[in-house]
Residue, then its C-alpha position, 0 to 999 in steps of 0.5 A: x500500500x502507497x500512503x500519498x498526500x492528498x492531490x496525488x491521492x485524488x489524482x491516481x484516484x481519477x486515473x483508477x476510476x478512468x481504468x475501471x469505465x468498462x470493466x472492474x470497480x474501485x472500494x473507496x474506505x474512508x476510517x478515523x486514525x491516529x496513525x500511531x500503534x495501540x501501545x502509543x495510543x495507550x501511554x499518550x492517554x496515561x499521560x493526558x496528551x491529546x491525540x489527534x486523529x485523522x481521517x485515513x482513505x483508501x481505495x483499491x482496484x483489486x490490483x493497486x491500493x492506494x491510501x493517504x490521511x486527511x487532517x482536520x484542517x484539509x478535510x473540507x477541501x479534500x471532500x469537495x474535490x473528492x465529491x466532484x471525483x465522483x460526481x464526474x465517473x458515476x455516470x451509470x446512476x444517471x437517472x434515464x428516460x424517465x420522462x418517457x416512462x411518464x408520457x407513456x403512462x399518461x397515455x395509457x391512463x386517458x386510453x383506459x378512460x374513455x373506454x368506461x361505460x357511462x352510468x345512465 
């Protein structure tokens, strides 16, 4: 696993998703971290300093896996460059011909309605 910084990150995150249009998919992760073993965790508590935790992201295509951490401060930034990441290669959950599946609909609803008998 290659732990980047957050732009390459976000780059090679765009080049696995260009490589996956066809065939495959990309696992994103995204976990809270401290970057620091559970041994350290523990004496830095005993010891009442503050841990400072980040958000560690990885994603893989099944053949790369790639990874970086996202501090409190970058957070924002990285999330809105992430958010248009995805927003540009999710094009298979565009929301199709729904417009045509109303109309059709619609037609069929009047089609039924004039064929009723009339209550004398």
């Amino acid at each position: 696993m290659v732990l980047l910084q957050p732009d390459p990150f976000l780059n090679e995150l765009t080049s696995m998703f260009e490589r996956s249009t066809e065939k495959g998919s990309v696992w994103v992760t995204l976990k809270r971290s401290s970057l620091k073993s559970k041994v350290k965790r523990n004496k830095m508590v005993t010891a009442g300093e503050p841990i400072e935790y980040r958000c560690l992201i990885r994603a893989t295509d099944g053949k790369k896996t790639i990874s970086t951490s996202v501090g409190p401060k970058d957070h924002q930034r990285f999330q809105s460059s992430y958010a248009t990441i995805l927003k540009a290669h999710m094009t298979s959950l565009k929301k199709k011909e729904r417009k045509d599946r109303k109309k059709t609909v619609d037609a069929d609803k009047k089609d039924s309605g004039s064929k009723k008998p009339k209550r004398v």
